[in-house]
C-alpha positions, 0 to 999 in steps of 0.5 A: 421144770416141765412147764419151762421145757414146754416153753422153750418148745413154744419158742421155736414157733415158726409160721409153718410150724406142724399143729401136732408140734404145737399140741405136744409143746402146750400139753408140756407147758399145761402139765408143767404149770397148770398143777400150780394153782391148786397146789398154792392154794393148798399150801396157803390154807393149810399153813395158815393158822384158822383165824388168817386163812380167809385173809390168805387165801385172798391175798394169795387170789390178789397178788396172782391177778396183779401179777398176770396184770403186770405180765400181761402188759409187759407181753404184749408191748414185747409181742408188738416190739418183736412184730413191728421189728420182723414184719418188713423181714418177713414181707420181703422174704414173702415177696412182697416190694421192698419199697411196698413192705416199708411202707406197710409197715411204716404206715400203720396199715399192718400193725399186731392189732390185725394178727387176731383178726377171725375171718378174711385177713387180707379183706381188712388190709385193704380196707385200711389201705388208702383208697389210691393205693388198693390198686398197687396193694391188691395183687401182693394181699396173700403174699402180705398176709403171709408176711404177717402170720410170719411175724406174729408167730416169731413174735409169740415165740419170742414172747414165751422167754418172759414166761421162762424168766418169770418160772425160773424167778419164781423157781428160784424163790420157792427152792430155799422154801422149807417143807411144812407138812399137811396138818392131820384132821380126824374125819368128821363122822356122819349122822348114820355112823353116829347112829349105828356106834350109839346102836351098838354101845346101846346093845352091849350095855344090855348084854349080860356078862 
């Protein structure tokens, strides 16, 4: 429940969304979800007879990866679905030409692969704009460059659904779970204890009663 307020956060990122904003709704979302993978990991081991534990624990480690594999995937073709549908919105509304903001988008010159781009953004869009048309391109570079940060963050909004739904999924199949208590293990004890208990029995043998 605390991961899934943390992502509904998340869901409102908007271009000009305060850090302080975003800090508070990823330190939700970490504290919400981050205790799951050990807990798991727990659980598993101690349910498992000896014998199996190996065999579940690494099954447990396999399906985890298959699973973020999968979500991946489905994320980022959602990610890039979302950008691609509000990139020409958001370069319009940035000031950029409709006829220019179409064709940007149209031409594959701006696509989601640019939004991880470190450095000079607008440096690398015009250099994926045909030389012919740098000239036209040129004077609106901030503005499509604001365009884009204005797409990929309510794309990356958009994309925290799917990690609603697959919470909640995952929620809903853990609920009916019933509860399996920790096995109780004696605390093994050290050689200097072992020692010392010998000691004393040693002493109390030869004590006269």
């Amino acid at each position: 429940v605390v991961g899934i307020t943390g992502m509904l956060l998340l869901t409102r990122l908007q271009a000009d969304t305060d850090l302080p904003y975003v800090w508070v709704a990823m330190f939700i979302t970490g504290l919400g979800l981050g205790p799951i993978t050990s807990i798991l990991t727990a659980v598993i081991q101690s349910t498992s007879p000896p014998e199996t534990m190996g065999v579940a624990t690494s099954s447990l480690t396999t399906f985890r990866q298959l699973g973020a594999s999968i979500w991946l995937a489905i994320g980022g073709a959602y990610f890039t679905s979302v950008f691609d549908d509000r990139l020409p919105g958001e370069l319009r509304a940035a000031g950029v030409p409709d006829e220019l903001a179409t064709g940007l988008s149209g031409s594959g010159a701006i696509s989601s692969d640019e939004s991880t781009v470190v450095g000079d953004l607008g440096a690398v869009i015009l250099a994926a704009v045909p030389g012919e048309a740098r000239a036209i391109v040129e004077p609106y570079v901030g503005a499509i460059v604001e365009g884009m940060h204005g797409a990929v963050s309510v794309a990356s909004g958009n994309v925290f659904w799917i990690g609603i739904g697959a919470v909640t999924a995952a929620f809903v199949v853990l609920l009916p779970l019933h509860e399996v208590p920790l096995p109780k293990r004696e605390r093994t004890r050290t050689a200097d204890e072992t020692v010392e208990t010998e000691a004393v029995g040693e002493r109390l043998s030869v004590e006269p009663t």
